[in-house]
BASEMAR-675963 format. One record per residue (C-alpha): residue number from 1; residue in one letter; x, y, z. Coordinates in nm, 2 decimals, decimal comma, m for minus. Example, Ala and Ser with C-alpha at 12.3 -4.5 7.8 and 13.67 -1.06 7.14 Angstrom:
% BASEMAR-675963
<site><k>1</k><r>a</r><px>1,23</px><py>m0,45</py><pz>0,78</pz></site>
<site><k>2</k><r>s</r><px>1,37</px><py>m0,11</py><pz>0,71</pz></site>
% end
This chain:
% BASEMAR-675963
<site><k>1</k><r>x</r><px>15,19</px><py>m6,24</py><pz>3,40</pz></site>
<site><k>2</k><r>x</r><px>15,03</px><py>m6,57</py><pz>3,42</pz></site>
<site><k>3</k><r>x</r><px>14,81</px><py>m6,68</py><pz>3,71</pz></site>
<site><k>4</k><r>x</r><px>14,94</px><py>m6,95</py><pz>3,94</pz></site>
<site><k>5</k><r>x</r><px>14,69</px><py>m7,31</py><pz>3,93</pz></site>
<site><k>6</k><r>x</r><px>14,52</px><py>m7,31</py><pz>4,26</pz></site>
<site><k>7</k><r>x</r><px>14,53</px><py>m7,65</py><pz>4,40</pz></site>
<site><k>8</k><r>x</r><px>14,29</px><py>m7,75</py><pz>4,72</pz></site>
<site><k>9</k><r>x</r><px>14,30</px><py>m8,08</py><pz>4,90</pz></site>
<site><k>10</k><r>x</r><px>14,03</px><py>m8,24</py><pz>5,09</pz></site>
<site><k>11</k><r>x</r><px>14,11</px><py>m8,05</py><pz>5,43</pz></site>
<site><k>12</k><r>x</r><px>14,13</px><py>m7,73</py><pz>5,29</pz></site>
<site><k>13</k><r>x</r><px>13,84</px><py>m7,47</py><pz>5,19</pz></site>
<site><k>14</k><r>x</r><px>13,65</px><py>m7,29</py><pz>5,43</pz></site>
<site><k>15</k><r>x</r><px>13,39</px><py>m7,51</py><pz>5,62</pz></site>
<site><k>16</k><r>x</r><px>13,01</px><py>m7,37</py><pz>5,72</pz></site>
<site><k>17</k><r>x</r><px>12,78</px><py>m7,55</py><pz>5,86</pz></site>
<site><k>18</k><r>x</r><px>12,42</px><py>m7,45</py><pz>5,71</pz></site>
<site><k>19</k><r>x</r><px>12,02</px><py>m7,62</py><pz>5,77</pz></site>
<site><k>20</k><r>x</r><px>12,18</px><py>m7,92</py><pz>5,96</pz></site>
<site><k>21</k><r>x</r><px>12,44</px><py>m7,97</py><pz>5,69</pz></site>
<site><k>22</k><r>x</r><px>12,77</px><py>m7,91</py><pz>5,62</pz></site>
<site><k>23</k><r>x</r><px>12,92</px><py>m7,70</py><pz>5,30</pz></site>
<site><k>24</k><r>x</r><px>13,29</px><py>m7,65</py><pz>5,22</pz></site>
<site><k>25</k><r>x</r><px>13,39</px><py>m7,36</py><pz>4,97</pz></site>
<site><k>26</k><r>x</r><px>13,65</px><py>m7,54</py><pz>4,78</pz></site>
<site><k>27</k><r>x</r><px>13,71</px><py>m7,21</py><pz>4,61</pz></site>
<site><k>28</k><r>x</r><px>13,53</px><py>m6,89</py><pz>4,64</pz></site>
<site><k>29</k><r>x</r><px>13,49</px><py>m6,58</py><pz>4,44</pz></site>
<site><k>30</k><r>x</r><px>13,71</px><py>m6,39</py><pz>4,62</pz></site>
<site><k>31</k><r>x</r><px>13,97</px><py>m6,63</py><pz>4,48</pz></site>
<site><k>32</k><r>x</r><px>13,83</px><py>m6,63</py><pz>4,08</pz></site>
<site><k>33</k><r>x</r><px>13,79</px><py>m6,25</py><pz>4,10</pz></site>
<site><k>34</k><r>x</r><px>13,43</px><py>m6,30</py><pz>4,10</pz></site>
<site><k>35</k><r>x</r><px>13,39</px><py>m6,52</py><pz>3,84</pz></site>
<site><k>36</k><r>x</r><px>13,30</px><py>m6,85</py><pz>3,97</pz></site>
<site><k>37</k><r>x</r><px>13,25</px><py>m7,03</py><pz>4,31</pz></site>
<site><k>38</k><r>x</r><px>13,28</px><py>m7,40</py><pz>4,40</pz></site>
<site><k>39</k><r>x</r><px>13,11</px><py>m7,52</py><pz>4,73</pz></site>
<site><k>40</k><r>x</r><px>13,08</px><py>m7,91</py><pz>4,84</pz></site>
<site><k>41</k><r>x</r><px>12,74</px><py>m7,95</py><pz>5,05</pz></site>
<site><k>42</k><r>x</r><px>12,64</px><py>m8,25</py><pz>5,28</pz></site>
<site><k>43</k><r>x</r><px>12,28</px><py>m8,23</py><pz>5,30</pz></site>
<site><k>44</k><r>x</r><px>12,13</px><py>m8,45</py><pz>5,59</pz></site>
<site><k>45</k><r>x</r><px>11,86</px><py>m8,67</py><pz>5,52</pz></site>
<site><k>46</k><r>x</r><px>11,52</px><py>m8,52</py><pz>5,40</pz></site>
<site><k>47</k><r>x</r><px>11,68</px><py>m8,20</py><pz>5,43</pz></site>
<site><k>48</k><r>x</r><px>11,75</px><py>m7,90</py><pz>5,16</pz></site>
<site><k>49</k><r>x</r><px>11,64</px><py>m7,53</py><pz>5,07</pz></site>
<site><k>50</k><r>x</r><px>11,29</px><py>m7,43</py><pz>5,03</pz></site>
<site><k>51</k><r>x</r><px>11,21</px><py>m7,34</py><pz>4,67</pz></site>
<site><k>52</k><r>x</r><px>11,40</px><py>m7,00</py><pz>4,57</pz></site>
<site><k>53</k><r>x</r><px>11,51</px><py>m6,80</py><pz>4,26</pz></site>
<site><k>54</k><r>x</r><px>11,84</px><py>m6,60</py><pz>4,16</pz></site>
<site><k>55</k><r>x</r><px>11,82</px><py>m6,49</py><pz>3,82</pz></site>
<site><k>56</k><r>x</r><px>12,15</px><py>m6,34</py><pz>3,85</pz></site>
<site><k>57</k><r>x</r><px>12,36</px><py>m6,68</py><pz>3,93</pz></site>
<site><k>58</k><r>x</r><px>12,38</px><py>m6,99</py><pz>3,70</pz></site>
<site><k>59</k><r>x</r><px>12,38</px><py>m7,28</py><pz>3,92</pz></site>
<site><k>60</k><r>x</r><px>12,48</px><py>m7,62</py><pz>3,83</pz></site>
<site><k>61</k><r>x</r><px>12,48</px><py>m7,97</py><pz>4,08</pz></site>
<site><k>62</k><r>x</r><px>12,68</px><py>m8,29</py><pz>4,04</pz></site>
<site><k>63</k><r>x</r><px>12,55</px><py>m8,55</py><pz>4,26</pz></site>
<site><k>64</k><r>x</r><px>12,89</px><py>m8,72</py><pz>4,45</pz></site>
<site><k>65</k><r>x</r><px>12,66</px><py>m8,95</py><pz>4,73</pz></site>
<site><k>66</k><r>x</r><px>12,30</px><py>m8,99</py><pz>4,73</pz></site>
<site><k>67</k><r>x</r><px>11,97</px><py>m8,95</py><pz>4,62</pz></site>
<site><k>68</k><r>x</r><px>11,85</px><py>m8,60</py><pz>4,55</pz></site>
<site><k>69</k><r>x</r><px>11,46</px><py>m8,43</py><pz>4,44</pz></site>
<site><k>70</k><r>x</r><px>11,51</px><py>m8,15</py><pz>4,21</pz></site>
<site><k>71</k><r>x</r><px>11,25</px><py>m7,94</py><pz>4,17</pz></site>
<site><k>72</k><r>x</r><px>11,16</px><py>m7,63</py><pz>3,96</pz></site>
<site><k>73</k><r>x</r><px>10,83</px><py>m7,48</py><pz>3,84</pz></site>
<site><k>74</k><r>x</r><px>10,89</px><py>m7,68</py><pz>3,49</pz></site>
<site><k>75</k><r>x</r><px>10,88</px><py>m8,07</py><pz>3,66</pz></site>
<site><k>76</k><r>x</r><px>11,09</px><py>m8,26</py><pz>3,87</pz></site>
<site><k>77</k><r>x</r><px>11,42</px><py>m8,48</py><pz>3,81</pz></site>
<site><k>78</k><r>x</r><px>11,56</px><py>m8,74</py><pz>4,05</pz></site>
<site><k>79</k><r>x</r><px>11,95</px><py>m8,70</py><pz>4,07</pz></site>
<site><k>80</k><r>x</r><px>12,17</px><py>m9,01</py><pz>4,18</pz></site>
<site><k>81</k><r>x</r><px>12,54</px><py>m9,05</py><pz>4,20</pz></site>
<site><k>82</k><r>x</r><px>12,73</px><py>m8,93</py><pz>3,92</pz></site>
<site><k>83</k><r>x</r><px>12,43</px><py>m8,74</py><pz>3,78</pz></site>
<site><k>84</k><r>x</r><px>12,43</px><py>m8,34</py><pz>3,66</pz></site>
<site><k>85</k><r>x</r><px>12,20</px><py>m8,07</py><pz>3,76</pz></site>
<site><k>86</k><r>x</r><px>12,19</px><py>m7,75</py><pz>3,57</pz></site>
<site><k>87</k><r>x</r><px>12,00</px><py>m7,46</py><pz>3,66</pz></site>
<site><k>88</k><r>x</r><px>12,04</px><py>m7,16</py><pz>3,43</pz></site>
<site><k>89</k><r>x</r><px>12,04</px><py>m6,78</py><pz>3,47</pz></site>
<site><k>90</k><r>x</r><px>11,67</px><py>m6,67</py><pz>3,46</pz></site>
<site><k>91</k><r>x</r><px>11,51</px><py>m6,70</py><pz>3,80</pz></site>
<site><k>92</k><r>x</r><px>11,36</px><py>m7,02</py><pz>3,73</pz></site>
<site><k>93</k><r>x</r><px>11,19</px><py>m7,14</py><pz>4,11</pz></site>
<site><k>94</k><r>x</r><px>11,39</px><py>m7,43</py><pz>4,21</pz></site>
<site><k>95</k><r>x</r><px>11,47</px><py>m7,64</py><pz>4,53</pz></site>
<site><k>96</k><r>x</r><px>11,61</px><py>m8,00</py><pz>4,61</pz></site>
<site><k>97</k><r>x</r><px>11,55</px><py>m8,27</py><pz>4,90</pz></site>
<site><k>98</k><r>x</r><px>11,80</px><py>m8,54</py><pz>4,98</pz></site>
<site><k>99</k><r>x</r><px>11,55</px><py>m8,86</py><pz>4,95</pz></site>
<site><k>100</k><r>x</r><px>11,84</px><py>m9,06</py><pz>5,09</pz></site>
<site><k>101</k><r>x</r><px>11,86</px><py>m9,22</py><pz>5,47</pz></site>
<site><k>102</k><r>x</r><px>12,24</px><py>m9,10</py><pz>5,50</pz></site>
<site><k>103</k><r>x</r><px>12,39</px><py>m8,75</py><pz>5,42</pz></site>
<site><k>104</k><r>x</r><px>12,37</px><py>m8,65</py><pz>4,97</pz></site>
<site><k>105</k><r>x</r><px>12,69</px><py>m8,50</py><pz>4,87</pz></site>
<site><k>106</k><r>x</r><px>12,71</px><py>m8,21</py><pz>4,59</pz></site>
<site><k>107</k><r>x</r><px>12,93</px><py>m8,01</py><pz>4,41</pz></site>
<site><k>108</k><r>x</r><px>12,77</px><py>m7,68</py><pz>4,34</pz></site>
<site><k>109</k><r>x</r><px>12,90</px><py>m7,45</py><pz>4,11</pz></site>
<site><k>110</k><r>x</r><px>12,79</px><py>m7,11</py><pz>4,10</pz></site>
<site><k>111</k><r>x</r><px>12,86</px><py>m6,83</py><pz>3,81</pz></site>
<site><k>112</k><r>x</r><px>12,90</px><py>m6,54</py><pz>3,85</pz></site>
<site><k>113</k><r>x</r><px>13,04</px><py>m6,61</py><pz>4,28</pz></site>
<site><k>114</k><r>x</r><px>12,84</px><py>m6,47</py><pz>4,53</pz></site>
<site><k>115</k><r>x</r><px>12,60</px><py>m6,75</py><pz>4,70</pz></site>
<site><k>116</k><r>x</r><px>12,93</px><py>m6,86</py><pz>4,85</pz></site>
<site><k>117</k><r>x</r><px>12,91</px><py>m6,51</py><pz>5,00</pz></site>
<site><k>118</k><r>x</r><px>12,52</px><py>m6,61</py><pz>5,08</pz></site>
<site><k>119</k><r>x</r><px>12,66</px><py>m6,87</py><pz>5,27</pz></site>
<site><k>120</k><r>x</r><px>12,94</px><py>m6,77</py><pz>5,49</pz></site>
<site><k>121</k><r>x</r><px>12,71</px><py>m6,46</py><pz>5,60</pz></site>
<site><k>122</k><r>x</r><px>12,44</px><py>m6,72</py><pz>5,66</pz></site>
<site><k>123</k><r>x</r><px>12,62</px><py>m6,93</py><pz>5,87</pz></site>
<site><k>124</k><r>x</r><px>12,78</px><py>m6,67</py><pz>6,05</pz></site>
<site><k>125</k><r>x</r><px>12,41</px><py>m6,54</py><pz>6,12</pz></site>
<site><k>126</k><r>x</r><px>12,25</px><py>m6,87</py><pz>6,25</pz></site>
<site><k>127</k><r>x</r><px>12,58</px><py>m6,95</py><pz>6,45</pz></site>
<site><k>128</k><r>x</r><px>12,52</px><py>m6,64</py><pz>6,67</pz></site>
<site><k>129</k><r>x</r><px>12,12</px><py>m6,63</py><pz>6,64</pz></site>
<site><k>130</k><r>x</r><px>12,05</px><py>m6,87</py><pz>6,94</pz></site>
<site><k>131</k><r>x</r><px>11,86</px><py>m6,57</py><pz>7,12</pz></site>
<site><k>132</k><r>x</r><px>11,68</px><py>m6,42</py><pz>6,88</pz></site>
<site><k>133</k><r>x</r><px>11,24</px><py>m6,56</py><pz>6,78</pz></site>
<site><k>134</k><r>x</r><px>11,23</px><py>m6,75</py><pz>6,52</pz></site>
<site><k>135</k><r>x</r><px>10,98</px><py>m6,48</py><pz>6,37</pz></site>
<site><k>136</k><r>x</r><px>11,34</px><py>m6,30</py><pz>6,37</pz></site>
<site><k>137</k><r>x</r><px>11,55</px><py>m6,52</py><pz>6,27</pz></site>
<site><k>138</k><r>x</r><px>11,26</px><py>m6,59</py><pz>5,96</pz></site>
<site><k>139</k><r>x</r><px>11,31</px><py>m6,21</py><pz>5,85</pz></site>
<site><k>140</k><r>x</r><px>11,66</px><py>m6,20</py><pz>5,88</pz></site>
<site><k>141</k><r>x</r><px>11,72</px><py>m6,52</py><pz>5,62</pz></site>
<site><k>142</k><r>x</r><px>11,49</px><py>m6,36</py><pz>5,43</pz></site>
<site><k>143</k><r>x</r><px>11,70</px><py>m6,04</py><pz>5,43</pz></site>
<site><k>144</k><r>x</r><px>12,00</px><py>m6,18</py><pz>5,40</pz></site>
<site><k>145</k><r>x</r><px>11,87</px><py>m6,38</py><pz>5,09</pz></site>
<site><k>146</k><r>x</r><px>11,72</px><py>m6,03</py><pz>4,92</pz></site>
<site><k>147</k><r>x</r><px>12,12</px><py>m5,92</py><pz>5,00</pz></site>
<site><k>148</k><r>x</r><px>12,20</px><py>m6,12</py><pz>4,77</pz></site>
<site><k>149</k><r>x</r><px>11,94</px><py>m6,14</py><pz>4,53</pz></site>
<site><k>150</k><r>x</r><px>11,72</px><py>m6,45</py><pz>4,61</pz></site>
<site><k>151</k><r>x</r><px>11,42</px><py>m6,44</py><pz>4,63</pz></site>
<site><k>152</k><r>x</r><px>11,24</px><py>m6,77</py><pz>4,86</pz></site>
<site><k>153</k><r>x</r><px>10,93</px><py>m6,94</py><pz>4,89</pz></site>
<site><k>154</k><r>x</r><px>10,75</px><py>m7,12</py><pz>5,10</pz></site>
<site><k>155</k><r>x</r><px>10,85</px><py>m7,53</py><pz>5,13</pz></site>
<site><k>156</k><r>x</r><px>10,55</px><py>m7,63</py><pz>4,92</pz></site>
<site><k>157</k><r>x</r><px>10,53</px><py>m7,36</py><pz>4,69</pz></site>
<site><k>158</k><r>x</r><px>10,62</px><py>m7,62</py><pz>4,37</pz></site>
<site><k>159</k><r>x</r><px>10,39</px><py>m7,88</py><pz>4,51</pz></site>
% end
């Protein structure tokens, strides 16, 4: 039997919003049996994840809009439009900034899926977290991100 193309236009996917931005899973592992997932991010100005490590995901970046920092514990690179960012399996420490004034766009790829998993569950968390300390809502990220095995840092841990 042969698999059907999936086709998804620009409305489609399923839309989170994350750290002040705005991520669209394009397609998610649910719908590659696990293999891959695709997610679109808008990162807002100066914004982005603290440094973290996944040794179990490959994880690779193309820059659609803006200016964006990648950092790692080997050096840094500045991505611009049209440029590729590839981190490998491993666990290397790793985190971006947009330097832009308006929102970067990305297309992450993850292999195998599961950060888009990472992601609706972390959305769904800080949409309904309003009440909770922010001591609280600090060690339930943080255990949410050891669900899925990620490990983070602290924001200037690869300065």
């Amino acid at each position: 039997m042969k698999i059907p193309i999936t086709t998804v236009n620009e409305t489609e996917g399923h839309k989170l919003k994350i750290a002040g931005g705005n991520y669209r899973i394009i397609i998610s592992g649910k719908q590659t049996d696990g293999e891959y997932a695709v997610i679109e991010m808008s990162v807002p100005p100066g914004a982005g994840p603290n440094p973290h490590e996944h040794p179990d995901f490959a994880e690779t970046f193309f820059v659609l809009e803006g200016e964006v920092s990648f950092k790692s514990e080997l050096g840094s690179y500045v991505a611009k439009k049209n440029s590729f960012v590839n981190i490998p399996k491993g666990g290397i420490v790793h985190g971006f900034k947009n330097l832009s004034d308006k929102p970067a766009k990305l297309l992450c790829t993850v292999t195998p899926a599961g950060l888009d998993d990472l992601f609706e569950e972390m959305a769904n968390y800080l949409e309904n977290s309003s009440l909770n300390s922010e001591t609280e809502k600090k060690e339930n990220i943080d255990n949410i991100f050891k669900k899925y095995g990620q490990k983070l840092y602290s924001e200037n841990y690869l300065d």
